[in-house]
N, C-alpha and C positions, 0 to 999 in steps of 0.2 A: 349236248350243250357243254360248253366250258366257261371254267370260273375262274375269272382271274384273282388270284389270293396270294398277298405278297408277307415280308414278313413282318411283323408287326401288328396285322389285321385281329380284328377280335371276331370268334366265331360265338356263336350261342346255342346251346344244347337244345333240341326240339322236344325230347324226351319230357312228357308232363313230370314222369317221378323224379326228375331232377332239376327243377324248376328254379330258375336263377343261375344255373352253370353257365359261367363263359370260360376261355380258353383264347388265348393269346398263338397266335402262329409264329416259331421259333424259326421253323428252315422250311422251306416249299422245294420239296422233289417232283419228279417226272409224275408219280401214281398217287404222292402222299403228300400231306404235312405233318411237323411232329409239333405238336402246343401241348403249354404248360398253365395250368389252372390258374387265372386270375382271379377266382374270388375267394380260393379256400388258400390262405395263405400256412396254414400246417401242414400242407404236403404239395412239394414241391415235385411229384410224379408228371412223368412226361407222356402224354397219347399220341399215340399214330394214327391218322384219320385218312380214310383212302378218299381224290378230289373227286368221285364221285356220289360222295355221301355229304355235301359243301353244295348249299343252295344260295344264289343269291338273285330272284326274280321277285322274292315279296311275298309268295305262296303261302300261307300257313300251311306247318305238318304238323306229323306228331312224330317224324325217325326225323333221323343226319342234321345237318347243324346247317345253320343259316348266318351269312358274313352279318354282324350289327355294326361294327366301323372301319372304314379303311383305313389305312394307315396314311398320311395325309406326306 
């Protein structure tokens, strides 16, 4: 399945021990995206997240991140 994730889109961390992480998508490649932490504003570090770890059917998990807003 593919996910269409543009840039601007806010992803959110599935991970329970990091409960509250979202992540802003900066640039969308062919395999990845690179996003930069929206909610901890003291570090401005950048991730690379490969698009098939990017859910966006509504599923709950507990791994890979799930899109919360489109960018409009």
């Amino acid at each position: 399945m593919t996910v269409s994730i543009k840039e601007g889109d806010v992803l959110r961390d599935n991970d329970p021990r990091v409960k509250g992480r979202t992540l802003r998508v900066l640039t969308v490649g062919d395999a990845t995206v690179v996003c930069e932490s929206e909610t901890s504003a003291r570090t401005s570090r950048r991730t690379i997240i490969a698009l098939t770890r990017i859910h966006d059917d509504g599923k709950e998990r507990r791994t890979g991140f799930t899109v919360v807003r489109a960018r409009r």
